[in-house]
N, C-alpha and C positions, 0 to 999 in steps of 0.2 A: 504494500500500500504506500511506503515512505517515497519506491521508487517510481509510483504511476503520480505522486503529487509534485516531486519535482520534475517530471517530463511535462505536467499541466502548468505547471509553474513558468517552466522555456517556452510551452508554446507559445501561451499567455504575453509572455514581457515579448517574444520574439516579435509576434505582431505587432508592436508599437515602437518597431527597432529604428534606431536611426541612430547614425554613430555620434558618437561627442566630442571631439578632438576636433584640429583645424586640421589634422592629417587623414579628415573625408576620404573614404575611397570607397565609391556606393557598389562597385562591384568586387571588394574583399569582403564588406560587410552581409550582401546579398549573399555571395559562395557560403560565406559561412556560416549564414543564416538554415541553408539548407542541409548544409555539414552537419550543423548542431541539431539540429531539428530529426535528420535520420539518423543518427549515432542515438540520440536519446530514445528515440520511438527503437531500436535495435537493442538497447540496456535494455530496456523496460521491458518486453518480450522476453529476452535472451540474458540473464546476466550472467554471461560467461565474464572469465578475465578479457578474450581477447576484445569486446562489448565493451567492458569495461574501458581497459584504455582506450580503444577510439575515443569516445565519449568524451573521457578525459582527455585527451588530446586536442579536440575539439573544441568544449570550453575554453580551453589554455588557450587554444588560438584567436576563438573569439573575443576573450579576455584582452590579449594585447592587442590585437586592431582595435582597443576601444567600440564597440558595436553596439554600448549599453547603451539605452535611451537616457538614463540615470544614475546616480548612484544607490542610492536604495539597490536596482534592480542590480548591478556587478556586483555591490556590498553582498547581494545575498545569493547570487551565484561563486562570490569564492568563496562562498561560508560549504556548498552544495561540494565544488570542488573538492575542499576541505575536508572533509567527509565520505568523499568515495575511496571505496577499498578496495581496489583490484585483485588483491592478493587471495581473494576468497577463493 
């Protein structure tokens, strides 16, 4: 359940994406909108390890292109980060 609320979580903030930085690039942020979006709907289904790190990999990436609409929503995407175990 913990893992279908944060996939509803990404989807959620994903829709309202628009990066926040002046280093704008609407098509890293687009790619990886769709990166983050199928990697999380594939954990959620599947949480294998390898599920796992895409996912995580993912995030990361989205993370540093800046893609958050807000802080709030990254604040609590690397809180989600934070908390993923791959090693399971």
């Amino acid at each position: 359940m913990k893992k279908l609320m944060y996939v509803a979580v990404f989807i959620f903030a994903l829709g309202f994406t628009a990066c926040g930085s002046d280093d704008y690039n609407p098509i890293n942020c687009l790619e990886n909108t769709g990166t983050l979006t199928t990697t999380a709907v594939n954990y959620t289904e599947d949480p294998s390890a390898e599920n796992c790190n895409a996912y995580k990999a993912a995030l990361e990436n989205y993370l540093n292109n800046n893609c958050f609409p807000d802080e709030a929503t990254e604040n609590s995407s690397r809180d989600i980060l934070a908390d993923l175990n791959c090693d399971v």
